[in-house]
N, C-alpha and C positions, 0 to 999 in steps of 0.2 A: 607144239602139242596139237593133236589131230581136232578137231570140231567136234567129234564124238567123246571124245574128254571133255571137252568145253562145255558142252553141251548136258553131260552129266552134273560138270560142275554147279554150274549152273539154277540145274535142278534141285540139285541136295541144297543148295543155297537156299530158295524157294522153299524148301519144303520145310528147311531148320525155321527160317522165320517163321513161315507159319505155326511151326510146335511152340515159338517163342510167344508171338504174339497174337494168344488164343483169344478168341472174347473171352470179356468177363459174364460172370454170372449175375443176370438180373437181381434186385433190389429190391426188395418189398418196401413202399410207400405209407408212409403210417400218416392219415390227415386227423388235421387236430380241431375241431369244431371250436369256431367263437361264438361264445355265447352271445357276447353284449351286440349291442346294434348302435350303429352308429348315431350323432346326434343330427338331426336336420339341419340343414344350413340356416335356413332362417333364427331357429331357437339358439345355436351354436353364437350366429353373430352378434344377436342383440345380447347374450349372455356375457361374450367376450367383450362389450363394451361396457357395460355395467363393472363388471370384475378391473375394469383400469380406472373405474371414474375415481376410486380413493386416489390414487398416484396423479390423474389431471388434477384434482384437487388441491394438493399442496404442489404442483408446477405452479398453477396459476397464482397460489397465493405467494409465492415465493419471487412473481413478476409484480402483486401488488395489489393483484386483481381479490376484490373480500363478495362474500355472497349477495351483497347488494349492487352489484357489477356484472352478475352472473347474467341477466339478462341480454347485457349488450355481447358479455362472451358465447353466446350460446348463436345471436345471431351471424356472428364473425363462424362458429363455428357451422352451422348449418350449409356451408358453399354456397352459399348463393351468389357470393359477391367473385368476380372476373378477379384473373392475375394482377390485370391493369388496376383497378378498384383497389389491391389489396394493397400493393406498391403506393399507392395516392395514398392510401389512409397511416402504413408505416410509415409515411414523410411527415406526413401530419402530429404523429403521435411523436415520432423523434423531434421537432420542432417544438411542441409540449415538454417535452422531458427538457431541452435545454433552457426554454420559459422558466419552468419549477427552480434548474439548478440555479439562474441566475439571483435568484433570490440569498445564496449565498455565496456564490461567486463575484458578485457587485462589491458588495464590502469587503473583500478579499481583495477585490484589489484596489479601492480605497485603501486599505491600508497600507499597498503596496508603495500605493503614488503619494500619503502623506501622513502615513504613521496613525488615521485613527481608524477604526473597525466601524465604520458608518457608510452613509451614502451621500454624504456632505459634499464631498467633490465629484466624483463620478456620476454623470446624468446617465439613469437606466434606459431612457426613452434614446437617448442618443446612442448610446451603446449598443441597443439591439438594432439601430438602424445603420449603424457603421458595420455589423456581421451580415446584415440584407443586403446594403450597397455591396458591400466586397463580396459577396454571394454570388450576387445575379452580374460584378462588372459595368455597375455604376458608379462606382467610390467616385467621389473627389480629388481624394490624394490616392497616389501609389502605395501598395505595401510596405515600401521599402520606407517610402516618407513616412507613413503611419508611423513604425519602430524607431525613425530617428524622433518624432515628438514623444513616445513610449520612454526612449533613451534618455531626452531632455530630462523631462519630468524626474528620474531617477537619479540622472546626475545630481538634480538641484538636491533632492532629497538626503542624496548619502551627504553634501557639501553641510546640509542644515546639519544632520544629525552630528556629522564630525563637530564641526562648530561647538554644540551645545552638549557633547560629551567632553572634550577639549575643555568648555569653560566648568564643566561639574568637577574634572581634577583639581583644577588652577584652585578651585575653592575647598576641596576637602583637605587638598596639602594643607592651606590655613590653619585646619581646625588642630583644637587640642592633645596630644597627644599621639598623633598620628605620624606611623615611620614608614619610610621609604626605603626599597632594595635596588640596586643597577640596572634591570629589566623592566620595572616602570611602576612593579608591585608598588600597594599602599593597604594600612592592615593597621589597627589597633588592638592594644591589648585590653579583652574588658578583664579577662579571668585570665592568670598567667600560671600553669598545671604545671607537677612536679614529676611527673613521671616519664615515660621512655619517650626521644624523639624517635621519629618512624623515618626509616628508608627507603630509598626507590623499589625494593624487594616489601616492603612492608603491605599488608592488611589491613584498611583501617576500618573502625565503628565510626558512625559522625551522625549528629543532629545538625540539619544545616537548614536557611530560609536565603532562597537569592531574590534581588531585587532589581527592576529597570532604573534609571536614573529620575524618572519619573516617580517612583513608588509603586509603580506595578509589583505584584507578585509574580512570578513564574515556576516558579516549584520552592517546595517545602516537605521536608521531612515529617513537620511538627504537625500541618495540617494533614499529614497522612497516619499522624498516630503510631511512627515507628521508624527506628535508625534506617541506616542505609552502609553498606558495606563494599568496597570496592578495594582495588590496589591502588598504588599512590600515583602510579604515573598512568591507570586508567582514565585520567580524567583533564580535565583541562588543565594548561600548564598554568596559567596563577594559582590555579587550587595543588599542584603536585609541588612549585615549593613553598608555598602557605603552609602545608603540612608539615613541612619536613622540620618550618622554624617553629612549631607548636609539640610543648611534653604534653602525654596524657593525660588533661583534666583542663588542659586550655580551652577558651572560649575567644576568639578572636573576629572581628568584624573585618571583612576584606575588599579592596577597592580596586578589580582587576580593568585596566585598558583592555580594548578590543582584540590586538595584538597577543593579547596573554588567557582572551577567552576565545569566541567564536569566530572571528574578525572580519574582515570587507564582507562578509556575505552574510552571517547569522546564520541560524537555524530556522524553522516553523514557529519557532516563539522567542526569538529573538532577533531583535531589527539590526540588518549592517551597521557595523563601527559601531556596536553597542558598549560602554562600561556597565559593569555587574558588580553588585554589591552584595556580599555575602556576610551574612552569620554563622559562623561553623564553632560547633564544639565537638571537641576532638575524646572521642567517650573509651575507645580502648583500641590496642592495637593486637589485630588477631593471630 
């Protein structure tokens, strides 16, 4: 093709873009006046603080802090006090909080180490100097020794309770009227009910009162003013075949080993190797 064709080409090329890609036609700009006026920074800030102080208000009360307190929170709040300052006085205040908790953490675990909810064995004064030494790398003993005298103590404890649960069987076998199953059950009949025995599938209604071997209470139906309703094999195995051998309208008092309730370990309200003594009346099957 000669250059003078190209060179036409070329042009029509040129010129079609340009037909293509015309400007566009200006836009008229519509501005839209605001009326309002901004608020000053100053009036804006102190406003936006006021408008939160409902929501600090129950923060703070919700850490514990009551309006009689408010003064010391206002000085915390003011900045005045350094990173450092704030850090020292959170150690402070967490070391407080665990002061307060020990107040029922001490007898907690008394109870642990001998069965009563007191401060009869556990010295508090030594207690919190045994978390300081081991704190700061002062102890005495090692950790690990600590947990073996921890260990000691427990051992003895579960050897006592076994013991003294062990000799409450040996002695209610004795008693009058009292029958025994192959699993270790023990269960007298006060009231012997004529109606359906209930099955592992079954519903039961029950008024029941259980007891430590001591006489403690631990739960009660009767003091709660109303049955209690579960499946048969929801619940502890002395109570699932306690059930089974009770018709509708039995009343039966129960003498479950450890094995057959909550065993080597207990619950929150019951001590390892505990035996339980129950009153159950067996009121309908649902």
């Amino acid at each position: 093709m000669k250059l003078r064709s190209l060179l036409l080409l070329a042009l029509a090329a040129t010129l079609g873009l340009g037909a293509v890609a015309r400007a566009p036609k200006k836009r008229k700009t519509t501005v839209v006046e605001n009326k309002l006026k901004p608020v000053p920074a100053a009036e804006f800030s102190y406003a936006i603080g006021v408008a939160q102080a409902p929501s600090l208000k129950n923060y703070i009360a919700q850490r514990g802090i009551d309006s009689t307190q408010y003064n010391h929170f206002i000085e915390g709040l003011s900045g005045r006090y350094t990173v450092d300052d704030v850090k020292r006085m959170r150690a402070i205040v967490s070391g407080a909080d665990i002061a307060e908790q020990n107040a029922k953490v001490i007898p907690a675990i008394n109870k642990q180490a001998t069965g009563k909810e007191d401060t009869t064995y556990v010295d508090g004064r030594l207690f919190v100097q045994g978390l300081i030494d081991g704190l700061s790398g002062a102890a005495k003993i090692s950790a690990d020794s600590a947990s073996k005298v921890a260990e000691q103590q427990e051992n003895y404890m579960n050897e006592t309770r076994k013991a003294a649960n062990a000799a409450f069987i040996a002695n209610y076998k004795q008693e009058k009227g009292v029958k025994s199953t192959p699993s270790g059950l023990l269960y007298k009949v006060i009231t012997q009910g004529t109606g359906t025995l209930p099955t592992d599938t079954a519903q039961v209604e029950v008024h029941y009162e259980g007891k430590l071997i001591d006489g403690t209470v631990f739960d009660s139906s009767y003091q709660r003013g109303q049955t209690a309703t579960f499946g048969v094999t929801q619940v502890i195995k002395g109570w699932t075949e306690a059930l089974k051998l009770m018709p509708v309208g039995s009343t039966y008092e129960l003498c479950i080993p450890y094995n057959l309730a909550y065993g080597e370990h207990g619950n929150r309200t019951i001590p390892p190797f505990a035996t339980l003594i129950f009153k159950v009346e067996l009121i309908a099957i649902k």
